[in-house]
C-alpha positions as CSV (number, residue, x, y, z in Angstrom):
1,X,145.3,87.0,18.3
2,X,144.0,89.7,16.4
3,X,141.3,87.7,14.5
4,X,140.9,86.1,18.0
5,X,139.5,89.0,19.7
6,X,137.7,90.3,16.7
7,X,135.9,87.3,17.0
8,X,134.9,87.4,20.8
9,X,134.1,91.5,20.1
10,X,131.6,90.3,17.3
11,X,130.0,87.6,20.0
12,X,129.6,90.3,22.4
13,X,128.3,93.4,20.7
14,X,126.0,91.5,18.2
15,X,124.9,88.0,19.2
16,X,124.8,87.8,22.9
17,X,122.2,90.9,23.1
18,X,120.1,89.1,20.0
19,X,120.1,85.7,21.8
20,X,119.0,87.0,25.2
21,X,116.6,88.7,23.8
22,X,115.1,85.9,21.1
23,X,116.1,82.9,23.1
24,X,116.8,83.6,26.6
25,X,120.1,83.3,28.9
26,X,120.4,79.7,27.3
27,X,120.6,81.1,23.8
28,X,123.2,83.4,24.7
29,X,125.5,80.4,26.1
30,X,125.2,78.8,23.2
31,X,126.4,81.7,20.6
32,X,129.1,83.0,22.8
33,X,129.9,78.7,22.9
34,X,130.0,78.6,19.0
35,X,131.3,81.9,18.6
36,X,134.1,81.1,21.0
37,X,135.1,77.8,19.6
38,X,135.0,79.3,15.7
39,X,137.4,81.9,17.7
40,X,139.7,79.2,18.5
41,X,139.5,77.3,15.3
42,X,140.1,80.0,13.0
43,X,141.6,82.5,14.7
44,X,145.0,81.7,14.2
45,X,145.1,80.5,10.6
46,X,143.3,84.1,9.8
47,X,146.4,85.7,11.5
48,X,148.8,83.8,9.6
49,X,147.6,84.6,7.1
50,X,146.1,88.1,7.4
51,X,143.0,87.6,5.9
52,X,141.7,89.0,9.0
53,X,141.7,92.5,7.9
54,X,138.5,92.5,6.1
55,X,136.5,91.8,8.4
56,X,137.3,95.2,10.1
57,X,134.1,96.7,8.4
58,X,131.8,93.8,9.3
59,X,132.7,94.2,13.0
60,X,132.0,98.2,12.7
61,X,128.7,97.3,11.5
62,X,128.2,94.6,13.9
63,X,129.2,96.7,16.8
64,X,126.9,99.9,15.5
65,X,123.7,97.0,15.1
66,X,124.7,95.7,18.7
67,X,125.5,98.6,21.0
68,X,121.0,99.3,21.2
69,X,120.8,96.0,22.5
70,X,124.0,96.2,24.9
71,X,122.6,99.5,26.4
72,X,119.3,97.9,26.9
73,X,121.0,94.7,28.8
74,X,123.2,97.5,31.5
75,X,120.7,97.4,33.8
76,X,120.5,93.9,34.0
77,X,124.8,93.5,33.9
78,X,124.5,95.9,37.3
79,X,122.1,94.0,39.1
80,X,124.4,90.7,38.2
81,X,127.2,92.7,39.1
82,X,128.9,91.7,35.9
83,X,129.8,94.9,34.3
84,X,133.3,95.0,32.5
85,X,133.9,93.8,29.2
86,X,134.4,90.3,28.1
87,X,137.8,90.9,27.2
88,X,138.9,92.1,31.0
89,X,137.8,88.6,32.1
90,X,139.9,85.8,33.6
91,X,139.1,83.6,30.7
92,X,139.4,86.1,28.0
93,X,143.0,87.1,29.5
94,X,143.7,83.2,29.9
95,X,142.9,82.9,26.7
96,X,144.7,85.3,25.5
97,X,147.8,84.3,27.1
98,X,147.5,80.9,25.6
99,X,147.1,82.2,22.0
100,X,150.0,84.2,22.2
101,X,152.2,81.4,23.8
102,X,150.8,79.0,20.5
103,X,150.6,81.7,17.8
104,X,152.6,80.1,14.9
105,X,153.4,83.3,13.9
106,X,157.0,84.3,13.8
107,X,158.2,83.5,17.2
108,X,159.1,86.6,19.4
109,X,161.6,87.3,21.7
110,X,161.1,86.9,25.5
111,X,161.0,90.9,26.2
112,X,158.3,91.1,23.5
113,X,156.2,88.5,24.5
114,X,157.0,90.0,28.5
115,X,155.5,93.3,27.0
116,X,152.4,92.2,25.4
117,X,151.3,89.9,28.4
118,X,151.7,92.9,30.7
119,X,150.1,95.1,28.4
120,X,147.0,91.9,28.2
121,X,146.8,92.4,32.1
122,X,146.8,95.0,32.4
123,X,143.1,96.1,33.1
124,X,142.9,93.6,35.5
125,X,145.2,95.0,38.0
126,X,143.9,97.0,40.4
127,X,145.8,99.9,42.6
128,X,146.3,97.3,45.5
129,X,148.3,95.0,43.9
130,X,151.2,97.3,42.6
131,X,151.5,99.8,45.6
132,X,154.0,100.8,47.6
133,X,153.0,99.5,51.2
134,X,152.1,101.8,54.3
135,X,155.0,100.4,56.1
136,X,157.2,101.8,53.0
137,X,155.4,105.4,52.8
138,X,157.5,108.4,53.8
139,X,155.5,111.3,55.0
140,X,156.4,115.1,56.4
141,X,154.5,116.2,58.9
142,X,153.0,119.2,58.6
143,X,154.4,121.1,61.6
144,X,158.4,120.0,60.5
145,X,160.5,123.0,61.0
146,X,161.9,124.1,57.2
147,X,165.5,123.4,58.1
148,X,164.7,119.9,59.4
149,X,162.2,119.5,55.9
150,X,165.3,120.0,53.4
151,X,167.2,117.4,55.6
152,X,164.2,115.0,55.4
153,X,164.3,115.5,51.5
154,X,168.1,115.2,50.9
155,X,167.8,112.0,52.7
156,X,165.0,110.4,50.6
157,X,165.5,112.0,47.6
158,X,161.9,111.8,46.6
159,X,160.3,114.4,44.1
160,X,156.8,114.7,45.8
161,X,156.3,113.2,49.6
162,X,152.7,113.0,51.6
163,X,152.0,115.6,54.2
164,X,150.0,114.9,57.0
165,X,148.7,115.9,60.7
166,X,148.7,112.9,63.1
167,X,149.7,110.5,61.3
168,X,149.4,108.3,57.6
169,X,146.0,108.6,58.6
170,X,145.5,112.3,58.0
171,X,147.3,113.0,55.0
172,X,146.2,116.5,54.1
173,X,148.4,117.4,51.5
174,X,151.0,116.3,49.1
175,X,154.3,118.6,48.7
176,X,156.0,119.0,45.5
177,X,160.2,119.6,45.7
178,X,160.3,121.3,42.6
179,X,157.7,124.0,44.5
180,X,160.8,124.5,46.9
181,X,163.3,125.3,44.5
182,X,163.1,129.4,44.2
183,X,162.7,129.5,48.3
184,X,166.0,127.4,48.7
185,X,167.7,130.0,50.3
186,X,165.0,131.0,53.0
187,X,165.3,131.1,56.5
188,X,164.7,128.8,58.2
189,X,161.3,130.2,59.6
190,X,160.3,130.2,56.1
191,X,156.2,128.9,55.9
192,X,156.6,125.7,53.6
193,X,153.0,124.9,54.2
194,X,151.9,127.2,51.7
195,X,153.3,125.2,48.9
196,X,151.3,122.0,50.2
197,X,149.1,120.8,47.4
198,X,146.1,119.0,47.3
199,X,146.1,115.1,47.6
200,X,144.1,112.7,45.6
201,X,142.9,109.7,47.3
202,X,142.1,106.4,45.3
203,X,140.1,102.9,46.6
204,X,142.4,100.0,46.7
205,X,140.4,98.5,44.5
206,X,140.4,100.6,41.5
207,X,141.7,99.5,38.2
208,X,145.4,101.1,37.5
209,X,143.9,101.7,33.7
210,X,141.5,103.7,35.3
211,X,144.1,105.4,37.1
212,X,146.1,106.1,34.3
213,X,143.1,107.7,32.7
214,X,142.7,109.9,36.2
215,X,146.2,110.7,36.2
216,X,146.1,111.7,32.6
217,X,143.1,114.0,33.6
218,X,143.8,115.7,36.6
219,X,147.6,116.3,36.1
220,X,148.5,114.8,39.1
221,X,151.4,111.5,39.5
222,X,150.7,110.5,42.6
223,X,147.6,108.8,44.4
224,X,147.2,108.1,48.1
225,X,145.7,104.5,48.4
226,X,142.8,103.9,51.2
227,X,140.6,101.5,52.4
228,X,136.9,101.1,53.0
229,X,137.2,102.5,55.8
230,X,139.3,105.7,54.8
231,X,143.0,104.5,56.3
232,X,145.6,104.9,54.7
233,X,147.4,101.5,52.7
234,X,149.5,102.8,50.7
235,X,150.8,105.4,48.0
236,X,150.8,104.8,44.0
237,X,152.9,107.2,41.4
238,X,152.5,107.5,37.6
239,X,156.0,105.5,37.1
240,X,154.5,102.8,39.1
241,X,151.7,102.7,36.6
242,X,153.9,103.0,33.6
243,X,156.4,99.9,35.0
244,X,153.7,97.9,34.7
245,X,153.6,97.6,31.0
246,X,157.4,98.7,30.3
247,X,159.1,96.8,33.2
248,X,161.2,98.5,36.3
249,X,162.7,102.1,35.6
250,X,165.6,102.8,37.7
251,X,167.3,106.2,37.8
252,X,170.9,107.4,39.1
253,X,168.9,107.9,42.3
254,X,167.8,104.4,42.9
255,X,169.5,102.5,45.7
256,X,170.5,99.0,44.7
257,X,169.3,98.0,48.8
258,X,165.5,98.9,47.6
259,X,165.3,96.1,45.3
260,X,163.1,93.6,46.1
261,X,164.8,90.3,45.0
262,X,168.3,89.3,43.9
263,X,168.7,86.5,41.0
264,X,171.1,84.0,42.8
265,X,171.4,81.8,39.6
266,X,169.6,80.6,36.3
267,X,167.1,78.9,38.8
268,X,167.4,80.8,42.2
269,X,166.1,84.0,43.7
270,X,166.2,85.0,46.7
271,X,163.2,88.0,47.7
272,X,162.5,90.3,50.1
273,X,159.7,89.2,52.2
274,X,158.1,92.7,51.6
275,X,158.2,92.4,47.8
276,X,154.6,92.2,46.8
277,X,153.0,88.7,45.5
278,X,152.2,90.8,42.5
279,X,155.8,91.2,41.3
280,X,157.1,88.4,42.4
281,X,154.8,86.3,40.0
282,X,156.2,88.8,37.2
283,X,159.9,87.9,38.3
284,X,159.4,84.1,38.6
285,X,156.5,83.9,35.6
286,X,154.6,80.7,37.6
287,X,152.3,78.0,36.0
288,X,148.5,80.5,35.5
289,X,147.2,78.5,38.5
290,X,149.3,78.2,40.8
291,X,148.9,81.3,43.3
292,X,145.4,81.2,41.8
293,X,143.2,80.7,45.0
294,X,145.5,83.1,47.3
295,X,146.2,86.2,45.1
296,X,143.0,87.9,46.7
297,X,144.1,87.0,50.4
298,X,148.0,87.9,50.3
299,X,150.0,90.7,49.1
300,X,153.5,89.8,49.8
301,X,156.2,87.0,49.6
302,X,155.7,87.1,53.5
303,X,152.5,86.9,53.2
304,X,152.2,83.9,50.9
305,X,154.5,82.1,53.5
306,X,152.4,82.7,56.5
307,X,149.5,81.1,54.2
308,X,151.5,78.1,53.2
309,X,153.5,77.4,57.0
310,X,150.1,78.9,59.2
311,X,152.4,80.1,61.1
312,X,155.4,82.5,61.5
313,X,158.7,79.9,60.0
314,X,162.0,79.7,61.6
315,X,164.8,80.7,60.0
316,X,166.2,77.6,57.5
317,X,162.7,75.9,57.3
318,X,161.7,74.9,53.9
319,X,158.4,74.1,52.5
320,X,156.7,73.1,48.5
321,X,154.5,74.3,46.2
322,X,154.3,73.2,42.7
323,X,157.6,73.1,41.2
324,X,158.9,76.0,43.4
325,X,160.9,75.5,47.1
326,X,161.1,78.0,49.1
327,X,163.4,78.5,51.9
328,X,163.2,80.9,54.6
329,X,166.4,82.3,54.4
330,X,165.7,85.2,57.6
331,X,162.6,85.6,59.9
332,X,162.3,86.7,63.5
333,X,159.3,86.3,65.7
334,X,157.2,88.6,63.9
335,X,157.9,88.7,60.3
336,X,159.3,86.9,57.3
337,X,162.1,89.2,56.1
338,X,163.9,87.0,53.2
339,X,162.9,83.9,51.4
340,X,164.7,82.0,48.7
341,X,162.9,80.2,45.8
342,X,164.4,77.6,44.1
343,X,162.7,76.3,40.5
344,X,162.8,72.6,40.1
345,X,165.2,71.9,37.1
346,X,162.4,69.3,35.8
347,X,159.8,72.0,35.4
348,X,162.3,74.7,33.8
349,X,163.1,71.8,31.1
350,X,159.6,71.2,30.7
351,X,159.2,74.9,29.8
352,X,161.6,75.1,27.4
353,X,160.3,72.2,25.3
């Protein structure tokens, strides 16, 4: 996968920028085409064998000769709107996906392989698909007596909690626990408020690498989430980031009733109709296309069966999609609140061969 990517990182830096220029849009196709296919062709037969490593210094000269003609073609890649790198692509992740299913390398385990597709999506996630939703957000408001705050936090046992005004709307600050620990014995008039910290608000659409990077920056582990039109969605911490390449990181404060789905057997789940569409593909691992055309309409389980029925189900009503049935296992007339998914024993066998 290594030589892989080397490959599509020459096609980019060097020969895309030279055949746009010399021989048009049409030129370029046709490089990134033979470039591409050479990709596949070789790719894994320089990996097992590692004769990939020298051609580390060719691609540092072919990436120092190329970058002039990349920075000349920017303007262009904002007026097409195509302005992340190849790799960060569909395709390229496909791609890469594929080549680490069928490297003949020594096979690997399935944590590893778990760990290095998360870590190949990973800048393709964006801050929507991994938060915690509004409906889950627990706020303070701002005028909350001191006496009734330390209740509120014993109860939740969160480290930092969103304060606001009138509502999710007007968050105006973030508090930090640890801030309250050399006031714990105040009175109960005590002025909390001051200790309110500045929040920092991110698009739903933004990239959780980018995120990362911001949190990294600004010192900060948590984000409030908003949309274009400045309302509150949702609320996004560092550990949410980080479970994204290392998998779900529970703590002796964690409450077994948070978790989103419940493995019934080898084949069986049964999920919470809140648990986001986002980790429910990482629990179940579907076939690449299968929630393909309604990842960017849904967000939840609930969600995807509102799509699927076009309607609100009844309790005990069953319905198909690909290998998967799913049952409504409780709903009421206005939301979805458990669903069990059952993977056809045909298509797990498949799998395995």
């Amino acid at each position: 996968m290594v030589a892989y990517r080397a490959l599509v990182q020459l096609s980019v830096s060097f020969a895309q920028p030279l055949a746009v220029i010399w021989g048009g849009f049409l030129g370029a196709a046709v490089v990134m085409f033979l470039v591409r296919s050479l990709a596949l062709k070789w790719g894994r037969q320089l990996q097992a064998t590692g004769t990939y490593l020298p051609l580390a210094p060719v691609l540092r000269l072919t990436c120092a000769l190329g970058t002039p003609f990349v920075k000349l073609l920017q303007p262009l890649q904002q007026i097409t709107g195509h302005t992340r790198n190849v790799l960060g692509t569909p395709s390229a992740t496909e791609e890469a996906h594929n080549s680490l299913d069928n490297s003949p390398a020594e096979p690997a385990s399935p944590q590893e392989k778990g760990l290095l597709k998360a870590i190949i999506n990973f800048s393709s996630i964006t801050v929507r698909q991994i938060m915690r939703a509004r409906v889950d957000v627990v706020g303070i408001h701002r005028k909350m007596p001191y006496s009734a705050l330390i209740k509120q936090i014993h109860q939740w046992g969160y480290s930092r909690m969103p304060v606001y005004t009138e509502g999710l709307d007007k968050i105006d600050g973030v508090l930090y626990v640890k801030d309250l620990l050399p006031y714990l014995g105040a009175p109960s008039d005590f002025v909390w408020q001051n200790l309110i910290r500045t929040p920092y608000f991110v698009p739903e659409t933004k990239k959780i690498d980018d995120l990362l990077r911001d949190f990294q920056e600004r010192h900060v582990h948590m984000a409030i989430v908003v949309d274009e039109y400045g309302e509150t969605t949702g609320l996004l911490t560092l550990e949410d980031v980080i479970e994204e390449i290392v998998g779900e990181i529970h703590d002796e404060l964690d409450d077994e009733e948070d978790r989103y789905y419940t493995q019934l057997d080898e084949h069986t789940f049964l999920f919470e109709g809140r648990a986001s569409l986002h980790d429910f593909c990482k629990i179940i691992d579907p076939p690449t296309d299968l929630f393909k055309e309604v990842r960017h309409e849904v967000e939840s389980v609930a969600g995807l069966m509102l799509r699927l029925f076009s309607r609100i189900p009844h309790t005990g009503e069953e319905i198909y999609l690909g290998p998967y049935q799913f049952t409504i296992e409780a709903a009421d007339s206005k939301k979805i609140k458990k669903v069990r998914v059952h993977e056809t024993v045909a298509h797990s066998e498949n799998e395995e061969e």
